[in-house]
C-alpha distance (Angstrom), angle and dihedral (degrees) to the residues before:
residue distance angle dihedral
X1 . . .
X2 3.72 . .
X3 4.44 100.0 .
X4 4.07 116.8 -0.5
X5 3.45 117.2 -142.7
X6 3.53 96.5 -102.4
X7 3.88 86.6 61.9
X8 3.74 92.4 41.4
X9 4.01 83.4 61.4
X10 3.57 98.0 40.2
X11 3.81 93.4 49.6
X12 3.96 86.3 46.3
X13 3.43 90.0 -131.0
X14 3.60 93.8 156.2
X15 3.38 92.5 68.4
X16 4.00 92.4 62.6
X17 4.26 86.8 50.3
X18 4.12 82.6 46.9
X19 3.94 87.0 61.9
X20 3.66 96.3 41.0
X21 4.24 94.7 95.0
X22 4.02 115.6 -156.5
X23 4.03 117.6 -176.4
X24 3.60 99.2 -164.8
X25 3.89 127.4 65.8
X26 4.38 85.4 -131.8
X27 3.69 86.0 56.8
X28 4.15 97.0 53.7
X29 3.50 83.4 43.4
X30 3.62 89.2 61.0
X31 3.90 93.9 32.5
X32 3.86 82.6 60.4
X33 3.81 101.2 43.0
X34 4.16 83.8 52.8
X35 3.93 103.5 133.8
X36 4.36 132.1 -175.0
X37 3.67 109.9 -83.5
X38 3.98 103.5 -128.5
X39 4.06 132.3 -152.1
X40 4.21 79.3 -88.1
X41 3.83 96.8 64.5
X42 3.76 98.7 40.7
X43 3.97 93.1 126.5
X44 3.72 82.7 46.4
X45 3.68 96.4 54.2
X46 3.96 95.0 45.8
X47 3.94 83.5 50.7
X48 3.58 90.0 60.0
X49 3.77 95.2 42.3
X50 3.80 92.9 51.2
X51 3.88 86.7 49.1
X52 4.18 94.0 50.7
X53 3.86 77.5 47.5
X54 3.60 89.9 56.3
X55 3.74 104.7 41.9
X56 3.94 86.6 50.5
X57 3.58 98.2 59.8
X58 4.39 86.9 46.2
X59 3.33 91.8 53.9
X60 3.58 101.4 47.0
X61 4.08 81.7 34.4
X62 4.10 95.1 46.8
X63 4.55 100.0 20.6
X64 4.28 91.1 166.8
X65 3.98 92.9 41.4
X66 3.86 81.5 63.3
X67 3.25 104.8 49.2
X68 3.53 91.0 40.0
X69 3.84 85.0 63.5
X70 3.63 95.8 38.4
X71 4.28 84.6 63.3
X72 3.54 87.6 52.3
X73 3.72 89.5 53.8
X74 4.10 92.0 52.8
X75 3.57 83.3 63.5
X76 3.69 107.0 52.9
X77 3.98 110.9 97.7
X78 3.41 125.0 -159.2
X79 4.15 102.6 -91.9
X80 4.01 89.4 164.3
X81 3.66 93.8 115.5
X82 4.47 92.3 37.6
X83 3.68 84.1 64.3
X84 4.07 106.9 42.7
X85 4.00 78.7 56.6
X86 3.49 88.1 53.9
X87 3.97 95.1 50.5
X88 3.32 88.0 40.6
X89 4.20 92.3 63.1
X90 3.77 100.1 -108.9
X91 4.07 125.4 135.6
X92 3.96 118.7 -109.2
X93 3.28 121.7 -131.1
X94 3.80 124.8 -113.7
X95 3.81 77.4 -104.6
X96 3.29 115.6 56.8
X97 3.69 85.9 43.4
X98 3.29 95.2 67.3
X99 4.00 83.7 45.1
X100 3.75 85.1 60.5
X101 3.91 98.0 45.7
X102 4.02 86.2 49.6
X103 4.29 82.4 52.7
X104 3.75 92.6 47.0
X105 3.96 89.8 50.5
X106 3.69 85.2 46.8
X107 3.52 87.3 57.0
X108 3.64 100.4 53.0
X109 3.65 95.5 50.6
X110 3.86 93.0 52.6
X111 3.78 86.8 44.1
X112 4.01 92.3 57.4
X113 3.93 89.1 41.3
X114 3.54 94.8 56.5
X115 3.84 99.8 49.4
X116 3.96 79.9 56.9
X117 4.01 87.1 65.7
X118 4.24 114.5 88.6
X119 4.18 82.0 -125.2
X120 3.55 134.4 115.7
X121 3.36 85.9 -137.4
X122 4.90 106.6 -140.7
X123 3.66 99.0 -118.7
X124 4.11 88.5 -123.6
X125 3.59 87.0 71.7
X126 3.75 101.4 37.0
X127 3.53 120.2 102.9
X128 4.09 107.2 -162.0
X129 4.01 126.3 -174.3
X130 3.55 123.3 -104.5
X131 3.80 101.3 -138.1
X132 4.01 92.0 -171.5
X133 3.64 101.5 61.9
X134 3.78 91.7 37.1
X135 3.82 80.3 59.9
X136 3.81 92.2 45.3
X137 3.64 96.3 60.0
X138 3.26 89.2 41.6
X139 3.52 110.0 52.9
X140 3.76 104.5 153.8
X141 3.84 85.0 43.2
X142 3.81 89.7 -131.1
X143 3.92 89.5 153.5
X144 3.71 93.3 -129.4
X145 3.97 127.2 151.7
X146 3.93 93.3 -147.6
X147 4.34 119.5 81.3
X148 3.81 130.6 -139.5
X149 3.61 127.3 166.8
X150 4.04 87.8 -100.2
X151 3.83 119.0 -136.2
X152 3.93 80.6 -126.3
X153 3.84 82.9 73.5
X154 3.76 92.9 73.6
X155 3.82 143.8 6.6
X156 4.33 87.2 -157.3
X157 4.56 75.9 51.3
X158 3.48 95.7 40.7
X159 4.29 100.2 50.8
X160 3.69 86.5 34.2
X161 4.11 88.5 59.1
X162 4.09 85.6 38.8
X163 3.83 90.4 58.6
X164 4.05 92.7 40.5
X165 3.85 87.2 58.5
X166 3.70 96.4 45.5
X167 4.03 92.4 49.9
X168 3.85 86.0 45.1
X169 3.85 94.6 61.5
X170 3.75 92.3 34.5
X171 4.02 83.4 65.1
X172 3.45 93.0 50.6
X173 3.42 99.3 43.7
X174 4.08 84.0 51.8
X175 3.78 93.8 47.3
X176 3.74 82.9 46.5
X177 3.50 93.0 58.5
X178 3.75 90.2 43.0
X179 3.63 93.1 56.3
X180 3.59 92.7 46.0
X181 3.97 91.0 54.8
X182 3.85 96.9 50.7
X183 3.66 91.1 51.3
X184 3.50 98.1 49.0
X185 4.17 91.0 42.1
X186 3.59 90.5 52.2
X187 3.62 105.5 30.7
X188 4.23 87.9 -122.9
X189 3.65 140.0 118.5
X190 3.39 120.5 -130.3
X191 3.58 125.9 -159.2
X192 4.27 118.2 -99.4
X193 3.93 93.2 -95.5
X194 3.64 91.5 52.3
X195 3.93 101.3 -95.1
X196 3.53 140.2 132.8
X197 4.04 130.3 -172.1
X198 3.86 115.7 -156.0
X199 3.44 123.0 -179.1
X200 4.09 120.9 -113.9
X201 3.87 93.3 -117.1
X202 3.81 89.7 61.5
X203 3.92 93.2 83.4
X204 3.83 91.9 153.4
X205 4.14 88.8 58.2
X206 3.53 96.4 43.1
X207 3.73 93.7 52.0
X208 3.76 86.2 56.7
X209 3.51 94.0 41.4
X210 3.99 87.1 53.8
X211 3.78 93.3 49.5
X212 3.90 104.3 52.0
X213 3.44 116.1 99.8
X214 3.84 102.8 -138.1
X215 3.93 95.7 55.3
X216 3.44 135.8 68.3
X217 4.23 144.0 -171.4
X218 3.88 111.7 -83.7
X219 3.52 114.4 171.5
X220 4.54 132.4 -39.4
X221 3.45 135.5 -151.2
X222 3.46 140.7 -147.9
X223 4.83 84.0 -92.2
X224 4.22 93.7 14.6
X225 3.39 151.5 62.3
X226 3.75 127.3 -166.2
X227 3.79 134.0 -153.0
X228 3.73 137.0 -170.4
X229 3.33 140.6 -157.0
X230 4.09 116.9 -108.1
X231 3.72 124.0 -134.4
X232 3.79 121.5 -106.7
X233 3.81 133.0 -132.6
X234 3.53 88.7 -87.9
X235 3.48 106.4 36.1
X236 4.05 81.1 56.7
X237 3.45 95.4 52.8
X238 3.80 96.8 42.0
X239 3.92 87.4 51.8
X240 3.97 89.1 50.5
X241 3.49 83.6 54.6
X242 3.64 100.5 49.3
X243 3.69 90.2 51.2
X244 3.94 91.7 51.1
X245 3.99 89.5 51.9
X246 3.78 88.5 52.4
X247 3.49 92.9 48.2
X248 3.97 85.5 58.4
X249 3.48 89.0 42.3
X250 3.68 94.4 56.7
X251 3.81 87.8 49.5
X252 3.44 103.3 46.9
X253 3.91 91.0 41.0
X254 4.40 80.1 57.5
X255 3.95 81.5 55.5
X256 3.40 98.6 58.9
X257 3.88 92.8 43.2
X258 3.79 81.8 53.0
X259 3.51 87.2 55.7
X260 3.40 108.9 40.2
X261 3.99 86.9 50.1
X262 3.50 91.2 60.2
X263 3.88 86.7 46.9
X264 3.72 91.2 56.9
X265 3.92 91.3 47.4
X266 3.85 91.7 62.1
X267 3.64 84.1 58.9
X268 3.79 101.5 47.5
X269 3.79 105.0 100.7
X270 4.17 80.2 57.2
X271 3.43 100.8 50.5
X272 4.25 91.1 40.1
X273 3.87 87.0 55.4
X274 4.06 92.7 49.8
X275 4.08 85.4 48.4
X276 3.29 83.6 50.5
X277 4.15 92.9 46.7
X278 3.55 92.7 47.4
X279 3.58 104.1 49.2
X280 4.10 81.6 50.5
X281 3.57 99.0 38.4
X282 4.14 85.6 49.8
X283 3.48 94.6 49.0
X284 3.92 94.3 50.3
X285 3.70 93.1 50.9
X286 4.09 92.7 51.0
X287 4.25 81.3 52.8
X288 3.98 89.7 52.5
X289 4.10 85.4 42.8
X290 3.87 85.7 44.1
X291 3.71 95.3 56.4
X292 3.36 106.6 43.2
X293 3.90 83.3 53.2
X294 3.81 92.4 66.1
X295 3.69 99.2 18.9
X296 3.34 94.4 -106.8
X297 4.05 123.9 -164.9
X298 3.62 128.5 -149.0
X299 4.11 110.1 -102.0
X300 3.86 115.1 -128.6
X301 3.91 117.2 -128.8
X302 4.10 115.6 -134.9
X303 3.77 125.8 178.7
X304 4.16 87.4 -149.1
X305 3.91 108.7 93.8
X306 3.64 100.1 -103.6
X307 3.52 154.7 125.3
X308 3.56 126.0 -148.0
X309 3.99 126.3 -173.9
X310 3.65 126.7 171.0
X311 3.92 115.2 -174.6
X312 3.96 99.4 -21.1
X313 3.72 127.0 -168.2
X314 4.03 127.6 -152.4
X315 3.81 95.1 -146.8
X316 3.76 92.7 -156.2
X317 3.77 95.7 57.4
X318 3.96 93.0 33.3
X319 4.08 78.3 53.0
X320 3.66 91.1 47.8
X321 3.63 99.3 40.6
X322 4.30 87.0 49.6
X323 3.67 87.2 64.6
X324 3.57 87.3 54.2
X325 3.81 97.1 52.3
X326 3.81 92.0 -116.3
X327 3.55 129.6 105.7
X328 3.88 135.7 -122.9
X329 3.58 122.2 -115.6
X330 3.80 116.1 -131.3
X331 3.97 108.3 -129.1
X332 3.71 106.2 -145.9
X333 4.13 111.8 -160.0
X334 3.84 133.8 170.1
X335 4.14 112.4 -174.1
X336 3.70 132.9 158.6
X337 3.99 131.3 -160.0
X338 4.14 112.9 -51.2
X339 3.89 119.1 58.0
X340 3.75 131.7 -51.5
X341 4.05 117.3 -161.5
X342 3.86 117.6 -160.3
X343 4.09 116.2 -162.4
X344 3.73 131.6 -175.2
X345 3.73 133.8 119.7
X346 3.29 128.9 -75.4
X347 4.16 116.3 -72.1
X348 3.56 80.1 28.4
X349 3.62 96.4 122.1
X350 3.75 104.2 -108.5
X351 3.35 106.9 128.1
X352 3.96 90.2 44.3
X353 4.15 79.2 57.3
X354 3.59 91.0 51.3
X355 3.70 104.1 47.8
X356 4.43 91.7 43.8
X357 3.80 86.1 54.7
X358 4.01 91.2 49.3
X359 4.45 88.0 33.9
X360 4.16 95.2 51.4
X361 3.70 91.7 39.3
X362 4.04 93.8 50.8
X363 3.97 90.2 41.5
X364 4.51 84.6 53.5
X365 3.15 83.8 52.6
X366 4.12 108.0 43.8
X367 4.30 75.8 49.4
X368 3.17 98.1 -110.7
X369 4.60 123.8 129.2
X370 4.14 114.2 -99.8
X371 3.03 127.5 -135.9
X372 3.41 106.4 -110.3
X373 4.03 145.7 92.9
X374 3.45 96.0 -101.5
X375 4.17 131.3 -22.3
X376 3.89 133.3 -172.9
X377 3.77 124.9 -171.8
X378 3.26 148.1 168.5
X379 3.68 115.0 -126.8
X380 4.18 110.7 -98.4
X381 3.84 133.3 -146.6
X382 3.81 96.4 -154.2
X383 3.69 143.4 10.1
X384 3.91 121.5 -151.6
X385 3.57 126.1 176.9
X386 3.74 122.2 174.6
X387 3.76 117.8 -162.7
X388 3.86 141.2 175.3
X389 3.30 136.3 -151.9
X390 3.74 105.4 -111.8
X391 4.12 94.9 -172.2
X392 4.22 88.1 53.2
X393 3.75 121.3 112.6
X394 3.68 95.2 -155.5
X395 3.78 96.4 79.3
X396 3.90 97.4 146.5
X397 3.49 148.3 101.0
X398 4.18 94.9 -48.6
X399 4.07 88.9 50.9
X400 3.86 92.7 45.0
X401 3.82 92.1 40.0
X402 3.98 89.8 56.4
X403 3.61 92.8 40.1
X404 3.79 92.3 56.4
X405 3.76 87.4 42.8
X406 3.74 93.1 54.2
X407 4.17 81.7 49.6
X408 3.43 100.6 51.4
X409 3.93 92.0 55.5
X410 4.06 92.3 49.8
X411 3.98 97.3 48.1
X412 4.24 88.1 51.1
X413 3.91 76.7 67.6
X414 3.69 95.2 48.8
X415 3.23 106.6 111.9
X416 3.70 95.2 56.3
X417 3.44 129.9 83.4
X418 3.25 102.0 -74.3
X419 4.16 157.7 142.3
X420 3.58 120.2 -134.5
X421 3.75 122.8 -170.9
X422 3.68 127.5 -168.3
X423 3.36 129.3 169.2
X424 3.88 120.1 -146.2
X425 4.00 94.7 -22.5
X426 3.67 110.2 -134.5
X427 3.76 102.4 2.4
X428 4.11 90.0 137.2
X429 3.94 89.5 69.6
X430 3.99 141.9 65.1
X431 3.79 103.6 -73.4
X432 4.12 100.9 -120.9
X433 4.11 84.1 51.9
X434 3.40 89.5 38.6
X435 3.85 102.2 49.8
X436 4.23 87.5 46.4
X437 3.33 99.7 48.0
X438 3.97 86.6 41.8
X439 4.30 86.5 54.8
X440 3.45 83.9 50.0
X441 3.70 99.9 66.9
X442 3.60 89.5 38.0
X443 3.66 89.9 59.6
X444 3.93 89.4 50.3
X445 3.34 92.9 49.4
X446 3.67 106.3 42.3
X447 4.12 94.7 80.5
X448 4.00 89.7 36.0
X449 3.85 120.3 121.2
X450 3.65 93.6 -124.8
X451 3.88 134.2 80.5
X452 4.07 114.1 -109.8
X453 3.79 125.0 -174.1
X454 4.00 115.3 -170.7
X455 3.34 124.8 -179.0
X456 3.96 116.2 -159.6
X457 3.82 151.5 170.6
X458 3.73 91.5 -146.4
X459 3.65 116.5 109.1
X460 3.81 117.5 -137.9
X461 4.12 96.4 19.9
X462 4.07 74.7 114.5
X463 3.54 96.1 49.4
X464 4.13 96.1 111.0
X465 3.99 130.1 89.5
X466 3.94 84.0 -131.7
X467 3.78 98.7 51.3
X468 3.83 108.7 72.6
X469 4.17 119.6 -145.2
X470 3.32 136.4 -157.0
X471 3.59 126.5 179.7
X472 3.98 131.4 -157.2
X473 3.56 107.6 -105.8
X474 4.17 91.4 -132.2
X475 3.44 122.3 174.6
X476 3.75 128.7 5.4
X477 3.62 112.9 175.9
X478 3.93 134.5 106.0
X479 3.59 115.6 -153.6
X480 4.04 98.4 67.8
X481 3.90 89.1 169.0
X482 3.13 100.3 52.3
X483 4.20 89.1 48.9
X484 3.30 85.6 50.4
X485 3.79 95.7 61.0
X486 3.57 95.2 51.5
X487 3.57 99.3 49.9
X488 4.07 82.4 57.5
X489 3.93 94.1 40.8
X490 3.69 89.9 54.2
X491 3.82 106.9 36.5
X492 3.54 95.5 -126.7
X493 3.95 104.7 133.1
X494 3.35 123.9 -167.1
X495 4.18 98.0 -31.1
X496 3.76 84.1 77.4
X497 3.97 90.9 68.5
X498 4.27 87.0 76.3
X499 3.60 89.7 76.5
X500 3.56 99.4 55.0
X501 3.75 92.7 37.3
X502 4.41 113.7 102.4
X503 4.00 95.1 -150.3
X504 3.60 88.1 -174.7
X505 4.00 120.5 112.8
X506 3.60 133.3 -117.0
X507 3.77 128.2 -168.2
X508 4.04 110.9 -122.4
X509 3.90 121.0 -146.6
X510 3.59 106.0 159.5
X511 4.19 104.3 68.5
X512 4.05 90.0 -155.1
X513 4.45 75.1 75.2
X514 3.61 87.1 110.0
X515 4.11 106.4 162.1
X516 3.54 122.5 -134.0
X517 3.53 99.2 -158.3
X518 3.59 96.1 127.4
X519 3.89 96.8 54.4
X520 3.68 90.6 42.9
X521 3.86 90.3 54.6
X522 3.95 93.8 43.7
X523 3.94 80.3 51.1
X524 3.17 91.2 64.8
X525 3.73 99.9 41.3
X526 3.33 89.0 65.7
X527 3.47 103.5 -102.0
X528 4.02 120.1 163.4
X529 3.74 112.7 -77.8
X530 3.72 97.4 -144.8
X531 4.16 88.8 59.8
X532 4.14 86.4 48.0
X533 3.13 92.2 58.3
X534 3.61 96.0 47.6
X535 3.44 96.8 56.0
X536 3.58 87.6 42.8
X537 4.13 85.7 59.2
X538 3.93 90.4 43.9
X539 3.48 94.9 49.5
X540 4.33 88.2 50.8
X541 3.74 88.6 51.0
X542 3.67 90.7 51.6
């Protein structure tokens, strides 16, 4: 498995898919179905680089072709399950035909939009027109979005509608006549459908009303009654008729369902592979929309076991810190197989290193852009990061026991191609334990195939020619005191220490390096100066 779940969450890599926006329900299906490109599909994965390369430049290139398409896409619905009832030999509905003639126009318009684009456009991603089932919904090529089962369809359809509207006037023109003769008869005026509302008082009218032939009681009141006018013999039999004609109607409309299904399912490996092209051509454009977002750059695929990353962002955190009115610090990092140890006092930004190396490397390899000035890698077969939670109270035996657990699992791996991720190795246990067991692993790991990052408190886990550190460059400014007063002045507590703070990372070859971060930040807490400077001369003596 190339990233558990667990990971997946710790590296917020949701978050990333979150921002990845698909329009059409074929291109979240494909957004979802997204897997880890491996060491196998390495042509496959520069393919799909080059192509988000591609699709950047048109949309920057061509911005109203794209969101010209884009509409198109808001108006694709999921016909998935019209169409496997199609293949499968069963009759649409007058419905979803019309769904599918609104899909076929859909089709044609994305068709003439994309021979606007400076592309030669890979077929897989190319949805095309399908000019003869445009024309067979549209047999009287009257260019119209809406769907009837056309007269076109069928001469038995078309003489059978004929006939439907020639007994249709015929019983008006009788019910006409009808309605002419009772008014005349009995000197009255009946309403259009035939009615007529007398009140109750009227005895004399209703007792002619009762006794004509050609009307009958409809409904009373508690102040009217109402009469109607009856059918003759021959509006009877014309209306037997009618119903008869729309009973063939009905069944020779079924017909040309029938037939026009069976149409469609000559076309169904076409319209499966422009399903198919949408969903991927939908999903490439939201990676082009996704990169320009956060200026992404195109990763660079090595086969040497490496990991290369100049001036990195986290997008979350830069996100989070925007909001703040600070800025992120890129991280930039360049490690090779063996073990990699990153120091620096707490708040120093280690963690946020940690998890943008394990984010940018997962994104590479899900094909998608990184944020980032520049990034070379070697294509990985897993990811493993292993994090606590440094604001928990529980930090005993059950949170070091799963830790280790978690551990044990990753190094089996270890001499594959890997990156492992842990975050302040050991911190659940009593320190001297804690920093051995911690050297340990380091040991172990140091000669291993795969790439390990640890970040620690420990001093001296660094201490070997063969173990590379890097330490967080923390804070770089003189005048602690007068710091110190500010942060007071202005209420700001301890948040105001991230804009003093240099996230960035140094390499350390001297092991005397020892970082006083932690002073420094007491300092300019407030803390007494006499007990600074004490632990300043205990930590020189040491």
């Amino acid at each position: 498995m190339f990233i558990s779940s667990e990971t997946a969450k710790n590296l917020d890599l949701d978050f990333i898919f979150d921002k990845i926006t698909v329009y059409t329900p074929y291109g979240e299906a494909h957004k979802k179905a997204m897997k880890p490109y491996m060491s196998q599909d390495k042509r496959e994965l520069m393919e799909e680089f080059d192509r988000i390369e591609k699709i950047r430049g048109l949309i920057e290139r061509q911005r109203y072709d794209f969101v010209e398409m884009r509409n198109y896409f808001k108006n694709i619905k999921d016909l998935r399950l019209t169409f496997e009832r199609v293949d499968q030999g069963e009759i649409l509905s007058t419905t979803e035909l019309f769904e599918i003639k609104i899909f076929l126009s859909i089709l044609k318009k994305l068709d003439i939009t994309l021979r606007k684009l400076k592309w030669d456009i890979p077929e897989d991603v190319r949805p095309i027109a399908i000019p003869c089932l445009e024309k067979l919904f549209d047999p009287g090529e009257s260019g119209t979005n809406t769907f009837y089962i056309y007269d076109e369809y069928s001469k038995e359809l078309m003489a059978i509608r004929r006939e439907i509207r020639d007994v249709d006037k015929e019983i008006n023109r009788e019910r006409k006549k009808l309605k002419d003769r009772v008014e005349e008869d009995l000197n009255i005026k009946l309403r259009p459908n035939g009615e007529i509302t007398v009140n109750k008082d009227s005895d004399k009218v209703i007792n002619i009303l009762k006794a004509y032939k050609f009307l009958t009681y409809s409904l009373e009141t508690y102040m009217n009654i109402t009469f109607k006018t009856i059918n003759t013999l021959d509006i009877d039999n014309l209306s037997q008729r009618l119903e008869e004609l729309k009973a063939l109607e009905e069944g020779e409309e079924f017909k040309v369902r029938r037939d026009l299904s069976e149409e469609i399912k000559k076309y169904i490996n076409i319209i499966e592979k422009n399903i198919n092209a949408i969903g991927k051509l939908d999903l490439l454009v939201a990676k082009g929309y996704h990169a320009i977002g956060f200026k992404g750059v195109k990763p660079e695929i090595t086969d040497t076991n490496s990991i290369s990353i100049i001036n990195g962002r986290n997008i979350k955190v830069e996100n989070s810190l925007r909001k703040d009115g600070r800025e992120f610090t890129p991280i930039t990092v360049e490690m090779d197989r063996g073990v990699t140890c990153i120091t620096g006092a707490n708040m120093g930004g280690k963690t946020v290193s940690l998890k943008t190396v394990g984010l940018l490397l997962a994104m590479a390899q899900y094909g998608m852009f990184v944020p980032a000035e520049k990034m070379k890698f070697s294509i990985k077969e897993f990811i493993f990061f292993s994090v606590g939670d440094i604001q928990s109270t529980d930090m005993g035996l059950s949170t070091f026991g799963g830790e280790i657990l978690k551990i044990k699992e990753a190094i089996k791996d270890s001499n594959r191609k890997g990156l492992i991720l842990i975050d302040e190795l050991a911190r659940g246990t009593n320190p001297k334990e804690g920093y051995a067991l911690s050297k340990a692993i380091i040991n172990y790991l140091k000669d291993k195939e795969t790439i390990t990052i640890i970040t620690t408190h420990f001093d001296g886990l660094a201490d070997d020619g063969e173990v590379r550190h890097l330490q967080v460059r923390g804070l770089s400014i003189e005048d602690f005191h007068q710091i110190s007063k500010t942060i007071r002045e202005e209420k700001q507590g301890i948040d105001m220490l991230h804009y003093y703070m240099d996230y960035r990372l140094r390499e350390i070859k001297d092991i005397k390096e020892v970082p006083k971060d932690a002073i420094n930040i007491s300092r300019l807490m407030g803390l007494e100066e006499s007990i600074l400077e004490d632990a300043e001369s205990i930590l020189e003596r040491n």
